[in-house]
C-alpha positions in Angstrom: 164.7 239.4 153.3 162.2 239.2 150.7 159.8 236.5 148.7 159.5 236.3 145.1 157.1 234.1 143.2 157.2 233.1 139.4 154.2 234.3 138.1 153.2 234.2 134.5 152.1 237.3 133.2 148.6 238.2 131.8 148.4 239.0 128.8 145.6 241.5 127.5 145.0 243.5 124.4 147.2 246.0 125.7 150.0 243.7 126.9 151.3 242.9 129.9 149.4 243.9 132.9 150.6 244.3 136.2 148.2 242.4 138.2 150.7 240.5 140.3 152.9 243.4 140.7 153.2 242.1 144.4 156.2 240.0 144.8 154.7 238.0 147.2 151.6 237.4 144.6 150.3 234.4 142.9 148.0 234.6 140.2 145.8 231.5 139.2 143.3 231.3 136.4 141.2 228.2 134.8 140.5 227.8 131.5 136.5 227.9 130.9 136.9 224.4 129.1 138.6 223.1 133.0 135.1 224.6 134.2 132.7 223.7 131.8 129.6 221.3 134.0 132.4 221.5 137.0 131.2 222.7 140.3 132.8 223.5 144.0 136.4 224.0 142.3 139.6 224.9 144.5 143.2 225.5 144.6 145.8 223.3 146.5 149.3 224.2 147.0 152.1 222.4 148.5 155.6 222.8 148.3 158.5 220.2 147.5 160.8 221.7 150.5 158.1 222.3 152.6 156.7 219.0 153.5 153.8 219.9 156.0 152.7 222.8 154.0 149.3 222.6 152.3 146.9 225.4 151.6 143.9 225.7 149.8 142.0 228.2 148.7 138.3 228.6 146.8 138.2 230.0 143.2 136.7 233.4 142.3 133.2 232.4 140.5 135.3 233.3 137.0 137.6 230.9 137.7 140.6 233.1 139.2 142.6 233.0 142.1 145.2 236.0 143.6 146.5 234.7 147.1 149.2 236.2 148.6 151.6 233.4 149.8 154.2 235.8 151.4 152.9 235.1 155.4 151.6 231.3 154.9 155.2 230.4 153.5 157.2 232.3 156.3 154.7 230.4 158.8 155.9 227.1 157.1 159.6 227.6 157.4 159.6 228.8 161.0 157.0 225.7 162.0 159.8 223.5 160.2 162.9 225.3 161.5 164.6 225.7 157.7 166.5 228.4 156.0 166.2 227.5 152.1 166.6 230.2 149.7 164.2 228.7 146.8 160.9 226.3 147.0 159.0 224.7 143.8 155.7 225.1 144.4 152.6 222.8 142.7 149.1 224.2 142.4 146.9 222.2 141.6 143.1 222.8 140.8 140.1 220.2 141.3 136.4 220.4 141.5 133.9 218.5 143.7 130.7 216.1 142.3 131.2 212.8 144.2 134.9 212.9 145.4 137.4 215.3 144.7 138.7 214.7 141.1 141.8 217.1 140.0 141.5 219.1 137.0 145.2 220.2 136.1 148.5 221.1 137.7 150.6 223.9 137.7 154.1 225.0 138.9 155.5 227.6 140.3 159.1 229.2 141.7 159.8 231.6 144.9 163.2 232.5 145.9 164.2 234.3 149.5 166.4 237.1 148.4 168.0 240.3 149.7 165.5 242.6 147.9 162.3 241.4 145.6 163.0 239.9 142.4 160.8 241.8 139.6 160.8 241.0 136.1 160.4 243.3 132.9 156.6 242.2 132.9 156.0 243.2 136.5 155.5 239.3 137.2 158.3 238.0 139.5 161.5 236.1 138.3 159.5 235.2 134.7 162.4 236.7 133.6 164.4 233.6 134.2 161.8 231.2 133.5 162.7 229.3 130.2 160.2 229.8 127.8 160.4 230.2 124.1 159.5 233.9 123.7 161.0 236.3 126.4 163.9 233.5 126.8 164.5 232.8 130.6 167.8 233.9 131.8 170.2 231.9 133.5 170.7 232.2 137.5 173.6 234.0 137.6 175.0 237.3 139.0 177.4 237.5 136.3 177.1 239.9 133.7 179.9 237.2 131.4 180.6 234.5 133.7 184.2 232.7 133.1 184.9 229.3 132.2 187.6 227.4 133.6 190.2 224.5 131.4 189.7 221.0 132.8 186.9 222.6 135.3 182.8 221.5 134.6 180.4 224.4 134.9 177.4 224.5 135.7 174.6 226.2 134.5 170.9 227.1 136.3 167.9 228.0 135.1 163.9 227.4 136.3 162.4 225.0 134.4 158.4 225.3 134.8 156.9 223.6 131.4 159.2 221.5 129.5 160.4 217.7 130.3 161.9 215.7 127.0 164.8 216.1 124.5 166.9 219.2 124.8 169.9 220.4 123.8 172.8 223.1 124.5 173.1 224.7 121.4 177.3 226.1 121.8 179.2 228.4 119.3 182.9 229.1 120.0 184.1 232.4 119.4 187.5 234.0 119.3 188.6 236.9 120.9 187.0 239.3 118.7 183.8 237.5 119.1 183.7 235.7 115.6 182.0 232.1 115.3 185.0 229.4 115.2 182.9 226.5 115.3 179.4 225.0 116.4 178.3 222.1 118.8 174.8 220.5 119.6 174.9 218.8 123.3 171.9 216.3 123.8 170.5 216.4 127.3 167.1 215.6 128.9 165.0 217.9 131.1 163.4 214.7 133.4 161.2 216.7 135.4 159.3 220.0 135.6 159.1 222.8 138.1 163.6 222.7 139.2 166.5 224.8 138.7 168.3 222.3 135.9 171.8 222.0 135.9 174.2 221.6 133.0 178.0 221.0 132.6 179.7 222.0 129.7 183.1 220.5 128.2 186.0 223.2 128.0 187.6 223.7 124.4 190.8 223.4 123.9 192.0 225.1 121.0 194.3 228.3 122.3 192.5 231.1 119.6 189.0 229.9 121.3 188.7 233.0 123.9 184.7 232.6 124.7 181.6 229.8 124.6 178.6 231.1 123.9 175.3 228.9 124.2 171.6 228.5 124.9 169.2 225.6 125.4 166.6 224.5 122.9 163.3 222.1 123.5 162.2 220.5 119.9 165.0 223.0 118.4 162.6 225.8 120.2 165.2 228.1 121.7 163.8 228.3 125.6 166.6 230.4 127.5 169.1 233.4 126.6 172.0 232.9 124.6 174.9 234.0 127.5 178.2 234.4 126.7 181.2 232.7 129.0 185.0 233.8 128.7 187.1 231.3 128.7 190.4 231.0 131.0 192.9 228.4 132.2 193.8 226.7 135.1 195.3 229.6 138.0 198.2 228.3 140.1 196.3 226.4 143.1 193.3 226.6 142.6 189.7 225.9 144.3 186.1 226.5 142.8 183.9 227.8 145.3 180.0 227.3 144.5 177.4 228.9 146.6 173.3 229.4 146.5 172.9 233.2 145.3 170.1 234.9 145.8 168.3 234.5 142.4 168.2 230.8 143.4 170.8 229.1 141.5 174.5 228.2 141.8 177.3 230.7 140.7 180.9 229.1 140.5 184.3 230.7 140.5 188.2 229.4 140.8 190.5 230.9 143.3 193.4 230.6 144.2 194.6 229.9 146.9 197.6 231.9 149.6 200.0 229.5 150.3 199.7 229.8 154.1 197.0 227.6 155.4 195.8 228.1 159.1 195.6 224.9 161.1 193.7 225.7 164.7 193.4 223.4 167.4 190.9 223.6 169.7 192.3 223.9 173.6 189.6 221.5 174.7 189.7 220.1 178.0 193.0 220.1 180.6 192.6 218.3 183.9 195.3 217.6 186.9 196.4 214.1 187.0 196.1 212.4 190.5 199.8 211.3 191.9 201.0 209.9 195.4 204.8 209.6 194.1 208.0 211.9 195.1 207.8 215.0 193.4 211.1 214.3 192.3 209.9 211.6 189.9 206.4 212.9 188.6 207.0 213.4 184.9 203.4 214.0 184.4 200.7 216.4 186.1 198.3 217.6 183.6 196.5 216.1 180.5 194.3 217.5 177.7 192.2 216.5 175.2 191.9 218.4 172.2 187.8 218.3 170.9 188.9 219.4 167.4 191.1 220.9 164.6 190.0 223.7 162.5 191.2 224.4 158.7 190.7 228.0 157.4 192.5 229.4 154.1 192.3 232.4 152.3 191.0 232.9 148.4 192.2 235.3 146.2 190.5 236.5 142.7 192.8 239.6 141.0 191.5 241.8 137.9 188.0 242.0 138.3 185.4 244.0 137.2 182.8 245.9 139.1 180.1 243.1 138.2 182.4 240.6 139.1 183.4 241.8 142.8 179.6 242.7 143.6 179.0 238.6 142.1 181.9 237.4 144.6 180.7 239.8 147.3 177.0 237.6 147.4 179.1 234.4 148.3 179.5 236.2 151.9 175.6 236.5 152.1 175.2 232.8 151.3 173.7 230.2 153.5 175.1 227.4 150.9 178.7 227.6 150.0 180.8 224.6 149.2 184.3 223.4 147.5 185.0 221.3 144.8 186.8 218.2 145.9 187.0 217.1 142.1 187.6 219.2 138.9 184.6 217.2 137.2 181.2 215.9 138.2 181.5 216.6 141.8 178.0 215.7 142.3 177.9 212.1 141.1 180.2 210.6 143.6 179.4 214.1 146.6 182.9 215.2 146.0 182.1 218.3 148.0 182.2 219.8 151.3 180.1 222.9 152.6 182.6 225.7 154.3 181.4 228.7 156.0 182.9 232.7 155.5 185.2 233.5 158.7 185.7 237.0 158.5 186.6 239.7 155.8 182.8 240.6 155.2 183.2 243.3 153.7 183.8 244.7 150.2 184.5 248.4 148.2 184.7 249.5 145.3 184.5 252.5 143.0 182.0 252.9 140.7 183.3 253.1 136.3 186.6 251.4 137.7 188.2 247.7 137.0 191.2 246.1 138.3 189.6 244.7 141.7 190.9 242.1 144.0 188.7 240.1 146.4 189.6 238.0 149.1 187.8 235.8 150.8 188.7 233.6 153.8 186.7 230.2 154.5 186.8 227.3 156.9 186.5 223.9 156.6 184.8 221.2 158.8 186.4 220.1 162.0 188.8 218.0 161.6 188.6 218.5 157.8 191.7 218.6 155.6 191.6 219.6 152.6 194.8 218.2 151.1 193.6 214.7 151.8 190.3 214.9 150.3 190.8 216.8 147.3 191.4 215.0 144.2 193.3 216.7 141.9 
């Protein structure tokens, strides 16, 4: 597994440098007017998942700082026995006269993924950093991720700089990609340095065949404008979300085989003591069953290349969970985390379409779906 850090890039007369070309690599610089009659100045960093982790580190004499936090952070997570796939981290400078005084604050992002994350600027995941040149790009493995009638969706991207009024900006398009009407959604970015999440409301018209949007700060366009197709409701279905490895949440509706597996556990069988006639002992043996196990199996037809190496990234996942309810799962936890039981593996054929994935999870012991979901 790898480590890669948000940096921002530094900008020269000849562009874009490649100064933090490690993945592992954070660059830190102070202004001279954060110097200016300052003395003994430093570098802390902590991280928000991290809770014991603090490092500091002394400033170059021109104010600079390149640590490599690759080591120190895999040191944290073993001390602390956790397995999360992204971290916002907060450095934050101070000098020295009297008592330590700070001078600003900074965020930062890392993500553990399957190979390092670079960016077109050689400065790690800035690509998906929203920012209002170079617009970040949403989390997502999907090339044009689909949008499901009377389903939320969610949308993630890293949010470094910005807290205050935003908005989705949405146009609705037909199937030939021509603007059928506009929207503005008012929203509020409360807090910097976190993946953000947005739902967005289905359309109903039946010509209205895609959503295309992006988010704007101050009507400053901040992230890409991505394009969703829309689709209806498949026959049984369940939305899977799970943690990919950019660091966000990807979402997609199966449906579901009719067959559902129910597994009891053999748990524990014991004789039972008797002193009566053989001929009248209706019982000898007892058990106790310790649990019940729910598995069913997914199925997603049609898909593109794009699409089944998306899906595929869901059986790499250390965070995948089922949608209890169609709409705001997260206000009231209508969720559950599954687990992948079997059918690891996926092919495909390179220029070709027309894919089907399967994928089979289980539930909780002594889960059942059918109860909890609500819809």
């Amino acid at each position: 597994m790898s480590l890669s850090i948000t940096t921002d890039p530094n900008l020269s007369v000849s562009g874009y440098d490649s100064i933090a070309a490690s993945t592992t690599q954070l660059r830190y610089v102070l202004a001279e007017s954060d110097m200016s009659g300052k003395t003994d100045y430093y570098v802390k960093i902590t991280i928000s998942e991290l809770t014991d982790f603090t490092l500091y580190y002394v400033m170059r004499g021109d104010g600079s700082l390149i640590v490599d936090l690759g080591q120190a952070i895999e040191q944290a997570m073993l001390a602390e026995g956790l397995t999360y796939v992204y971290y916002r981290l907060t450095c934050q400078a101070f000098y020295s006269s009297t008592s330590d005084t700070a001078i600003n604050s900074d965020y930062t992002f890392a993500v553990i993924s399957r190979v390092p994350i670079k960016s077109s600027k050689q400065s790690n995941l800035w690509d998906y950093v929203a920012k209002p040149t170079n617009y970040g790009k949403f989390l997502t493995l999907f090339d044009v991720p689909k949008f499901w009638e009377n389903w939320d969706l969610y949308n993630w991207i890293i949010n470094l700089d910005y807290t205050g009024t935003t908005s989705a900006e949405n146009e609705i398009l037909d199937i030939n990609l021509n603007i059928l009407d506009t929207s503005s959604v008012g929203d509020i970015w409360a807090a910097l340095n976190k993946v953000e999440s947005y739902p967005l409301d289905y359309p109903a018209e039946a010509n209205q065949k895609y959503l295309r949007f992006h988010f704007e700060v101050s009507t400053v366009q901040v992230t890409e404008q991505k394009l969703y197709k829309l689709e209806p409701e498949c026959n049984n279905p369940v939305m899977i979300q799970w943690l990919n490895r950019l660091g966000g949440y990807d979402q997609y509706l199966f449906e579901r085989e009719q067959t559902i597996n129910q597994e009891a556990e053999q748990g524990i069988i014991w004789q039972v003591a008797s002193s009566d006639d053989i001929s009248t002992i209706t019982e000898t043996k007892k058990r106790r069953a310790a649990k019940d196990t729910q598995t069913m199996v997914l199925k997603a037809a049609n898909l593109t290349q794009n699409e089944l190496q998306a899906l595929h990234d869901i059986k790499l996942s250390q965070d995948v969970k089922v949608w209890l309810a169609k709409t705001d799962p997260y206000s009231g936890n209508d969720w559950v985390n599954v687990i992948v039981n079997g059918g690891y593996a996926d092919s495909f054929t390179t220029g070709k379409t027309g894919y089907t994935y399967l994928l089979t999870i289980e539930f909780p012991d002594n889960f059942d779906f059918f109860t909890a979901k609500q819809y």
